[in-house]
TORKOLKOL-964410 format. One line per field, with one value per residue (C-alpha): residue in one letter; x, z negated, y negated. Coordinates in pm, 1 decimal. Layout:
N
type: A  ...
xx: X  ...
zz: Z  ...
yy: Y  ...
END
This chain:
92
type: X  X  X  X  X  X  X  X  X  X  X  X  X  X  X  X  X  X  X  X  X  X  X  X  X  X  X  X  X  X  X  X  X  X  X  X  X  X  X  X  X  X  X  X  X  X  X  X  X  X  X  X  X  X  X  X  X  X  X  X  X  X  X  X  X  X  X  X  X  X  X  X  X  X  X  X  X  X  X  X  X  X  X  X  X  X  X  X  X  X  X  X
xx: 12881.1  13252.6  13502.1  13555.8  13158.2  13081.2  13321.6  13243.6  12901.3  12996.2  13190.0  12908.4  12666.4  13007.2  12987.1  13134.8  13079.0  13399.1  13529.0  13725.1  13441.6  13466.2  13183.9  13321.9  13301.4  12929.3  12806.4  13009.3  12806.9  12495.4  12512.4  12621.2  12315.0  12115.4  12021.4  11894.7  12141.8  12044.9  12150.5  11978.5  11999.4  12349.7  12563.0  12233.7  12156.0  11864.8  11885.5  11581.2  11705.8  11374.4  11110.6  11278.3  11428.2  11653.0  11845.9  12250.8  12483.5  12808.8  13096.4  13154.0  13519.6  13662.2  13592.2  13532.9  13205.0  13141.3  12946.2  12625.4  12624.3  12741.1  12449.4  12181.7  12325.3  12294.8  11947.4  11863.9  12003.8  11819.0  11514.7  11580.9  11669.9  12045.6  12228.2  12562.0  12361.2  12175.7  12441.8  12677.3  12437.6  12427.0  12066.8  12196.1
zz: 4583.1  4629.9  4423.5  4721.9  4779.9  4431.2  4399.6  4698.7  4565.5  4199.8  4388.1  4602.7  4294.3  4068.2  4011.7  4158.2  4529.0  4694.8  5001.4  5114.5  5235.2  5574.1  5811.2  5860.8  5466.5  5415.3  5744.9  5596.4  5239.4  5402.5  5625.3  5287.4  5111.4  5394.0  5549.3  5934.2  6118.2  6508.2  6652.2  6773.3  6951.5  6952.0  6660.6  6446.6  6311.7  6186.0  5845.0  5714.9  5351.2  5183.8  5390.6  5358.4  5611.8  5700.1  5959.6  5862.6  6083.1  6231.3  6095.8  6418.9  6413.0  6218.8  6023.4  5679.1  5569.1  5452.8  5098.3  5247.1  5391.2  5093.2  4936.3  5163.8  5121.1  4741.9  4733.0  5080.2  4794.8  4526.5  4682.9  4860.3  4493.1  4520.1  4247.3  4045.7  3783.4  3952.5  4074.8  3789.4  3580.5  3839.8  3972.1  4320.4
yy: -1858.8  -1888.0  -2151.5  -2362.1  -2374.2  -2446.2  -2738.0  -2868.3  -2882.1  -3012.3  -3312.4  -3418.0  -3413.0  -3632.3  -3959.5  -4215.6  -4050.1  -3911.9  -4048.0  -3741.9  -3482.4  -3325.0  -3235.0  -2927.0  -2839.8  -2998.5  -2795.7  -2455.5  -2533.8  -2558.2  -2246.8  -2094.9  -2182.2  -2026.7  -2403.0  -2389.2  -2620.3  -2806.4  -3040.8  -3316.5  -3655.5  -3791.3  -3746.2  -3603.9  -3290.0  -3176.2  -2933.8  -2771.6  -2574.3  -2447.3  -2629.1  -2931.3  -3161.7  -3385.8  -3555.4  -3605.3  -3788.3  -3657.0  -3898.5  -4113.9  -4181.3  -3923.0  -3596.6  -3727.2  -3812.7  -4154.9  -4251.1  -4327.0  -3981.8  -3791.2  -3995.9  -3830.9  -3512.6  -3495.1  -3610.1  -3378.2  -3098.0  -3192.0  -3227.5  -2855.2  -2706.8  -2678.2  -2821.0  -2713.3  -2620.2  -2336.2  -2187.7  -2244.0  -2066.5  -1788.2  -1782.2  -1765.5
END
């Protein structure tokens, strides 16, 4: 996993949540990590990473990702088996 990946992935697991996340980045990440990415109705899209699924929405009014999304994502991540950890310890 590259350095920009991995941090990107460290800061949506950090706590607080950051505010300054851009689609772009999270849908880059998830392609990365091998996640299947539609769209769907509207501003939806519908990820399935390791038989798991979720629906994320596109930030409306601008690029950046809001908390509530960055929320979903982490635990859409967790859930799917892709944490810092895993790949920090290099069982990519």
């Amino acid at each position: 996993m590259s350095h920009k990946h991995l941090n990107l992935l460290r800061a949506i697991f950090q706590d607080p949540l950051p505010s300054n996340i851009h689609w772009r980045e999270v849908e880059s990440l998830l392609n990365h990590v091998g996640a299947t990415v539609e769209p769907a109705h509207g501003a939806r899209f519908r990820v399935v990473l390791n038989r798991v699924e979720v629906f994320l929405h596109h930030p409306h009014h601008s690029n950046v990702c809001d908390k509530q999304d960055i929320k979903h994502l982490r635990e859409f991540l967790a859930r799917a088996g892709v944490t810092p950890s895993r790949y920090e310890a290099g069982k990519e």
